[in-house]
N, C-alpha and C positions, 0 to 999 in steps of 0.2 A: 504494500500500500504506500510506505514511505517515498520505493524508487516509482510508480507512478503517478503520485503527488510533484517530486522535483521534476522529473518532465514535462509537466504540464507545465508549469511555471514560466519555461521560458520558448516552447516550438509549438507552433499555430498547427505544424502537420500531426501533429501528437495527437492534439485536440481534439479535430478532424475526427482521427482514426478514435479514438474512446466515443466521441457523440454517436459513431456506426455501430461500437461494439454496444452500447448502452443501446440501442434500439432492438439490436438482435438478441441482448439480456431482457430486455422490456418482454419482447414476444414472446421467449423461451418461458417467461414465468408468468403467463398470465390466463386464465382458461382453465376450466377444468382439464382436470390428465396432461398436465404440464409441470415444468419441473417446480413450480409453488407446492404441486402437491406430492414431494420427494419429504420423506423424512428417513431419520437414521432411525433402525431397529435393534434395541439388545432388548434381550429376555429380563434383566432385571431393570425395573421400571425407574427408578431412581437415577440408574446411570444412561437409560434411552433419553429422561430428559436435560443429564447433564449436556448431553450430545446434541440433543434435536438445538440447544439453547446455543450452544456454542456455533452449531450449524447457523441458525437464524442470524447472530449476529454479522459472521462475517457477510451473509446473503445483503442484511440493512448497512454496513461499511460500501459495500460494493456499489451497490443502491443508491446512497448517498455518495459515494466520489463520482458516479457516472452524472447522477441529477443536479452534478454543479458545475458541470459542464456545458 
């Protein structure tokens, strides 16, 4: 996240390219039977939502560096 935070900073092509990939991230999670609806699976429930929680954050970082673009 850090090294595609400093790229952006300073090359316009950089931009460009994350505003495409944020559209094709947009698509990909949006709709039933899409990857929004991927979660992690373990048998002990405690630790499925240590996991689903860690999964989701990095999903909303990603989310948020694309939609400040």
């Amino acid at each position: 996240m850090n090294q595609i935070n400093y790229s952006l900073e300073d090359n316009e092509k950089v931009k460009d390219t994350i505003k495409s990939i944020g559209n094709t991230y947009s698509f990909i999670n949006s709709g039933n039977g899409s990857f929004s609806d991927f979660y992690i699976w373990r048998e002990d429930f405690d630790e499925r939502v240590i996991e689903n929680n860690k999964f989701i954050e990095i999903k909303d970082k990603i989310g948020s560096l694309i939609a400040n673009q």
